[in-house]
C-alpha positions in Angstrom: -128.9 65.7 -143.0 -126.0 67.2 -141.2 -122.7 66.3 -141.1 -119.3 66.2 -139.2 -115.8 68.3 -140.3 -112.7 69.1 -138.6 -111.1 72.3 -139.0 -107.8 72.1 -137.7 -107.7 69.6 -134.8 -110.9 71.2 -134.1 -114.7 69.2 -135.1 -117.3 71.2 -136.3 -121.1 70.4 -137.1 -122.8 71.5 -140.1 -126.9 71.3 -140.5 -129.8 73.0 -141.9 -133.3 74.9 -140.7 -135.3 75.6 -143.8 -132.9 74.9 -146.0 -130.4 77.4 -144.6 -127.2 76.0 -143.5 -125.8 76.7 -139.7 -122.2 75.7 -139.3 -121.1 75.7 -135.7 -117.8 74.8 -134.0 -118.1 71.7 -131.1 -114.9 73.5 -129.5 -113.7 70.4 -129.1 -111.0 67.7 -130.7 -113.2 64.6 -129.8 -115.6 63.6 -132.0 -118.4 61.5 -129.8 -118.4 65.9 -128.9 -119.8 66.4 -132.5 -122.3 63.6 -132.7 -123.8 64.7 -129.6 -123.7 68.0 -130.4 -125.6 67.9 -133.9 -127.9 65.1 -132.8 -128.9 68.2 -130.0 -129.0 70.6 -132.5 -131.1 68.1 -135.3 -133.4 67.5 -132.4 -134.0 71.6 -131.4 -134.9 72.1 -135.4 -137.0 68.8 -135.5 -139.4 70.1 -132.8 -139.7 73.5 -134.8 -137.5 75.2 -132.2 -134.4 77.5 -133.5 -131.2 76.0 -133.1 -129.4 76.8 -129.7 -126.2 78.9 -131.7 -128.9 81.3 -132.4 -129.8 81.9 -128.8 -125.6 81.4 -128.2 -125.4 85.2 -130.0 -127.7 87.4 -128.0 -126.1 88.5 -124.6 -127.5 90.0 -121.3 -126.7 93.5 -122.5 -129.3 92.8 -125.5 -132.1 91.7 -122.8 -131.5 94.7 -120.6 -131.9 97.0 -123.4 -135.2 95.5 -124.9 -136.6 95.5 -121.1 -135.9 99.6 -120.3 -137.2 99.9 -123.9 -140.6 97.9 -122.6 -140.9 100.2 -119.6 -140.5 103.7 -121.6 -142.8 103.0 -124.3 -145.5 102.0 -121.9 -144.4 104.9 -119.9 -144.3 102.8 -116.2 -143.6 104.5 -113.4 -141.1 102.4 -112.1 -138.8 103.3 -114.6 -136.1 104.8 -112.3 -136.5 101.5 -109.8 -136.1 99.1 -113.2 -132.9 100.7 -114.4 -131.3 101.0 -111.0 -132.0 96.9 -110.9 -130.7 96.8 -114.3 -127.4 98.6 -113.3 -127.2 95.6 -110.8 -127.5 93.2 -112.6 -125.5 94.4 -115.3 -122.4 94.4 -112.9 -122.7 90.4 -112.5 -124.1 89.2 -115.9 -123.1 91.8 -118.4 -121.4 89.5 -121.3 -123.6 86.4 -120.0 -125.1 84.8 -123.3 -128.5 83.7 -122.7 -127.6 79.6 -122.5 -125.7 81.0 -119.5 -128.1 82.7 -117.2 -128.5 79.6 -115.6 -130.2 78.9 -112.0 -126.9 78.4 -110.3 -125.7 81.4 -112.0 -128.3 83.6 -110.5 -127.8 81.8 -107.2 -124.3 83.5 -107.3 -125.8 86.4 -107.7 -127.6 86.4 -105.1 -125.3 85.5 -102.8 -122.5 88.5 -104.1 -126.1 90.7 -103.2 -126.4 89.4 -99.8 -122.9 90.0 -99.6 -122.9 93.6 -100.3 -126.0 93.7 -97.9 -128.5 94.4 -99.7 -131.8 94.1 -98.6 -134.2 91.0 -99.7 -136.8 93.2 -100.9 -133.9 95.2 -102.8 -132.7 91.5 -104.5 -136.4 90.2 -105.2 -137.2 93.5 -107.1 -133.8 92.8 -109.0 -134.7 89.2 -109.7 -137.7 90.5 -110.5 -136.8 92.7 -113.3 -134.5 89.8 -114.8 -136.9 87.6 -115.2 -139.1 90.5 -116.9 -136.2 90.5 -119.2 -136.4 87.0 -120.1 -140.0 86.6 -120.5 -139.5 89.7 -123.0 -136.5 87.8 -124.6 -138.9 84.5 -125.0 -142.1 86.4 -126.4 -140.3 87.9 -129.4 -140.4 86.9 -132.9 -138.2 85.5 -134.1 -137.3 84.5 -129.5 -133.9 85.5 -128.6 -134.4 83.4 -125.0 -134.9 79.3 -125.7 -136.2 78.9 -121.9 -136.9 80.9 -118.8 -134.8 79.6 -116.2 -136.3 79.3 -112.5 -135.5 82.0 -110.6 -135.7 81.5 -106.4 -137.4 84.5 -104.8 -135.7 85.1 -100.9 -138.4 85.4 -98.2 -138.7 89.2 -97.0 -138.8 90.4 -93.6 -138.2 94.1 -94.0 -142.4 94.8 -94.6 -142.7 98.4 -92.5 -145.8 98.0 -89.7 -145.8 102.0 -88.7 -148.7 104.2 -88.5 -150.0 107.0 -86.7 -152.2 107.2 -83.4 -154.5 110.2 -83.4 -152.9 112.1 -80.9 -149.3 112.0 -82.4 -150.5 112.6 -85.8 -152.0 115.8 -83.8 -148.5 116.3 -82.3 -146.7 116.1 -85.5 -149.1 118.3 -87.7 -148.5 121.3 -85.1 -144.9 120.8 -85.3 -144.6 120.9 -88.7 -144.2 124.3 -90.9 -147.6 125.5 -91.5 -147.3 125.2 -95.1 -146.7 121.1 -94.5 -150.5 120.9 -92.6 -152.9 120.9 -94.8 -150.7 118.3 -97.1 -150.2 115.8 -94.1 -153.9 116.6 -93.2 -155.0 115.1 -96.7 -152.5 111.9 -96.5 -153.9 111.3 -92.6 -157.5 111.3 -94.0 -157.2 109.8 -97.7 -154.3 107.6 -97.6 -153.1 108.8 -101.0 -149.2 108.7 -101.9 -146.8 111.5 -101.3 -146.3 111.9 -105.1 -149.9 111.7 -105.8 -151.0 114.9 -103.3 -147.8 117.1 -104.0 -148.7 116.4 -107.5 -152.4 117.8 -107.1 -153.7 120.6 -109.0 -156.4 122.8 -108.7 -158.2 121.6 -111.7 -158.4 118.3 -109.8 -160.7 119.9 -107.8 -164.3 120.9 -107.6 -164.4 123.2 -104.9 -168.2 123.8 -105.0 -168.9 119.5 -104.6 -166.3 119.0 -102.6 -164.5 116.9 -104.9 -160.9 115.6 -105.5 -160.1 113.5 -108.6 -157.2 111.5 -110.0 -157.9 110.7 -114.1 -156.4 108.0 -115.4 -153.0 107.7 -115.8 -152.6 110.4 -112.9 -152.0 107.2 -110.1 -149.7 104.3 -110.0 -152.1 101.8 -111.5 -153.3 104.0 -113.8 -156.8 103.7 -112.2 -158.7 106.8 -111.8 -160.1 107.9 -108.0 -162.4 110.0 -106.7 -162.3 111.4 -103.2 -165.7 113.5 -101.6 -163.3 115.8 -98.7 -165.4 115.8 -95.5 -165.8 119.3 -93.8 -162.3 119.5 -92.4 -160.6 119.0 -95.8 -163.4 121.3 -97.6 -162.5 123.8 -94.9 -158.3 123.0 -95.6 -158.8 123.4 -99.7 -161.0 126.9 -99.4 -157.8 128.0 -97.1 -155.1 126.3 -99.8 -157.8 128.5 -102.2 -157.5 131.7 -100.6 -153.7 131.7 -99.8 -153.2 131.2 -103.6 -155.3 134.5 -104.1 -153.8 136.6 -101.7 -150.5 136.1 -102.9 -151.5 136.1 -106.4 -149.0 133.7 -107.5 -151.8 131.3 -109.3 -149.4 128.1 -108.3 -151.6 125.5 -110.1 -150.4 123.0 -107.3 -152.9 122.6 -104.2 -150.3 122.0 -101.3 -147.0 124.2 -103.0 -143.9 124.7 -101.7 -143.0 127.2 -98.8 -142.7 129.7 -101.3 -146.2 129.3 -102.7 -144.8 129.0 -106.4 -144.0 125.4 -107.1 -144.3 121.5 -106.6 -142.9 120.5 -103.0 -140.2 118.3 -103.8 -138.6 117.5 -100.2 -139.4 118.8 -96.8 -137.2 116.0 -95.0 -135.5 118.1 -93.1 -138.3 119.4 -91.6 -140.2 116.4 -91.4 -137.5 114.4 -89.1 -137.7 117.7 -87.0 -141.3 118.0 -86.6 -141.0 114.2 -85.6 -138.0 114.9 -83.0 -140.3 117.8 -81.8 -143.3 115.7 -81.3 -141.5 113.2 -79.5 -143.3 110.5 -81.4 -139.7 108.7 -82.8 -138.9 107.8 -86.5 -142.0 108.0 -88.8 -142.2 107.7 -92.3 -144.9 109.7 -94.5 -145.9 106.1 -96.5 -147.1 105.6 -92.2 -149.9 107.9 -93.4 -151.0 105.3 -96.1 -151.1 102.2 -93.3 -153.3 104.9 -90.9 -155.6 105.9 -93.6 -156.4 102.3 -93.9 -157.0 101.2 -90.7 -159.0 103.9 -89.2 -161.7 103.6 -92.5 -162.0 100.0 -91.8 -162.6 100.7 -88.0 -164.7 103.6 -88.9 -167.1 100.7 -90.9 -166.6 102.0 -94.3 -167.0 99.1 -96.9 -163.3 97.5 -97.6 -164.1 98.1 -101.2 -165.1 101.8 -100.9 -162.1 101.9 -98.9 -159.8 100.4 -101.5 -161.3 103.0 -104.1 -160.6 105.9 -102.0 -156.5 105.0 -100.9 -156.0 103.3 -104.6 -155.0 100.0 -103.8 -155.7 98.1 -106.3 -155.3 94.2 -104.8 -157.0 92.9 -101.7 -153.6 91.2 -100.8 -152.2 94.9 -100.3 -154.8 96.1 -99.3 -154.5 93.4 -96.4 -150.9 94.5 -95.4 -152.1 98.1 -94.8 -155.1 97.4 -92.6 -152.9 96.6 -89.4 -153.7 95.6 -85.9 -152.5 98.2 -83.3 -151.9 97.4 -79.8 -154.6 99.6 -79.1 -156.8 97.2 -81.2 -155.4 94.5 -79.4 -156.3 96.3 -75.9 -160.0 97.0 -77.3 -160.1 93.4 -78.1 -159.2 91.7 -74.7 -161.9 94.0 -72.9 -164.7 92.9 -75.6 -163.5 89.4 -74.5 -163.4 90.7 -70.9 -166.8 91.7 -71.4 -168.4 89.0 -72.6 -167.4 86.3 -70.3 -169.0 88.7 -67.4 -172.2 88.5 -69.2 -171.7 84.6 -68.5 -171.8 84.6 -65.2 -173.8 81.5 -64.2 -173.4 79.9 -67.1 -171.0 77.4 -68.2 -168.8 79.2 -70.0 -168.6 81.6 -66.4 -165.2 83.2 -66.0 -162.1 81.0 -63.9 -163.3 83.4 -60.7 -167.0 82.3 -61.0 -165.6 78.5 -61.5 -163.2 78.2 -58.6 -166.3 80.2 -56.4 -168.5 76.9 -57.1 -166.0 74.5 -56.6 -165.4 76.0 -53.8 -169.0 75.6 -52.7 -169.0 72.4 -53.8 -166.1 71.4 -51.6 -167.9 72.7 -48.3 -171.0 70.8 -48.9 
């Protein structure tokens, strides 16, 4: 049984968990504070849960921590991304205890973010990664989070629709250094991520099937990929091939730097040239990825075979890529156009062929 004290002017509770005694200050001078108190901590212990001064101790620093800790030892990707949202949060919660990460709590946060404009995708990632840290907190043994309060997700507008028509992808390859062609060549074709083809090595390759492959553990969902090049990218890897010879540098990188002895690391300058050159606007290389997608679905490969070769891993992504052009949108409205003249006579007949026979109709 536990009992009421006073410590001063102050009341403090005293109870027990497996025989171990917890004594915990009400911070208050009224004593209907205590009784409520202890009957809300007897309760916690009779339902097997740890008493909520346990849970008082651990702060949001301790959270953070154990959630960067998660994402090195299962060596994620999305490291960098995780601790610039932990630096966020940190700024508004840092010396938060855990009972305090409440909903309306995080709804202040989210309204300083908005007020810094930041973007809603930039907050949801950020809201994201806290509740990351409280699952974490909850699953441990002995739990250093009681509950996992709710956490609104804002609606996101800022999804990116660009990709590349055939003609100003031309336009933009033959603007670009030459060194850059073969590289965008590959992203136009495959869909693969910037990272994933300046990060492509010759033992990747099997020159003599005409193979590319990504191993496990190689891609962002760790999922490995196989690519057969058609004749234009055999024709682009036997040139990457013979470049590497000539200057006898043995890069072990497929697309290297301008020098021919490295990784590319950033060739932005050059891109938003090449763009301004082309006279195609502001394009993005992820536009690539969208392109690669839609022009494999119109060319009637399977969705699936698809998927396999661009590495997405989820249909619902997978979905956001394949987008309707206005061309598309032309192409449909003469299919329609089409088939309605093929009706002529009919009673579906077009509004011309209608108002002819009404017409007709009228004169009799």
């Amino acid at each position: 049984m536990g009992m009421i004290y006073k410590r001063g002017n102050t009341f403090w509770i005293k109870y027990y968990r497996n025989g171990k005694p917890y004594r915990e200050s009400t911070k208050s001078i009224k004593e209907a504070d205590a009784k409520r108190l202890l009957k809300k901590r007897e309760g916690e212990i009779s339902n097997g849960r740890l008493p909520g001064i346990y849970f008082d101790r651990v702060i949001f620093t301790e959270l953070a921590e154990d959630f960067l800790r998660d994402y090195r030892i299962n060596q994620k990707k999305s490291t960098r991304r995780a601790e610039q949202s932990t630096e966020h949060l940190k700024k508004f919660f840092e010396g938060y205890r855990v009972p305090d990460i409440t909903t309306p709590k995080i709804g202040a946060y989210i309204e300083a973010r908005i007020s810094a404009e930041a973007a809603n995708g930039t907050i949801n990632r950020e809201l994201s990664a806290l509740k990351r840290m409280m699952t974490i907190g909850a699953r441990q043994t002995p739990p250093k989070v009681d509950r996992v309060p709710y956490i609104p997700m804002l609606k996101e507008n800022n999804v990116r629709k660009g990709f590349f028509e055939h003609g100003d992808f031309i336009a933009l390859r033959s603007a670009l250094p030459s060194y850059l062609a073969g590289l965008v060549t590959f992203a136009y074709k495959t869909g693969w991520r910037l990272s994933e083809i300046t990060g492509l090595t010759w033992k990747q390759v099997d020159r003599e099937q005409g193979i590319v492959r990504l191993e496990p553990g190689e891609t962002k969902n760790s999922q490995a990929r196989t690519v057969y090049m058609d004749e234009e990218l055999k024709g682009i890897i036997s040139q990457q091939w013979e470049t590497r010879r000539d200057s006898q540098t043995l890069c072990p990188y497929v697309f290297p730097n301008i020098e021919g002895n490295g990784q590319i690391n950033n060739f932005r300058k050059s891109w938003k040239t090449a763009c301004k050159d082309a006279k195609i606007g502001k394009r993005l290389f992820h536009d690539f990825r969208r392109t690669a997608v839609r022009n494999m679905v119109r060319s009637s490969i399977p969705e699936r075979v698809a998927m396999m070769i661009s590495g997405h891993k989820t249909r619902s992504i997978f979905d956001r890529y394949n987008i309707v052009s206005d061309a598309d949108l032309r192409l449909a409205a003469q299919k329609q156009e089409t088939y309605l003249k093929a009706q002529t006579g009919t009673i579906t007949g077009t509004i011309h062929n209608f108002q002819e026979k009404r017409a007709n109709q009228n004169v009799g």
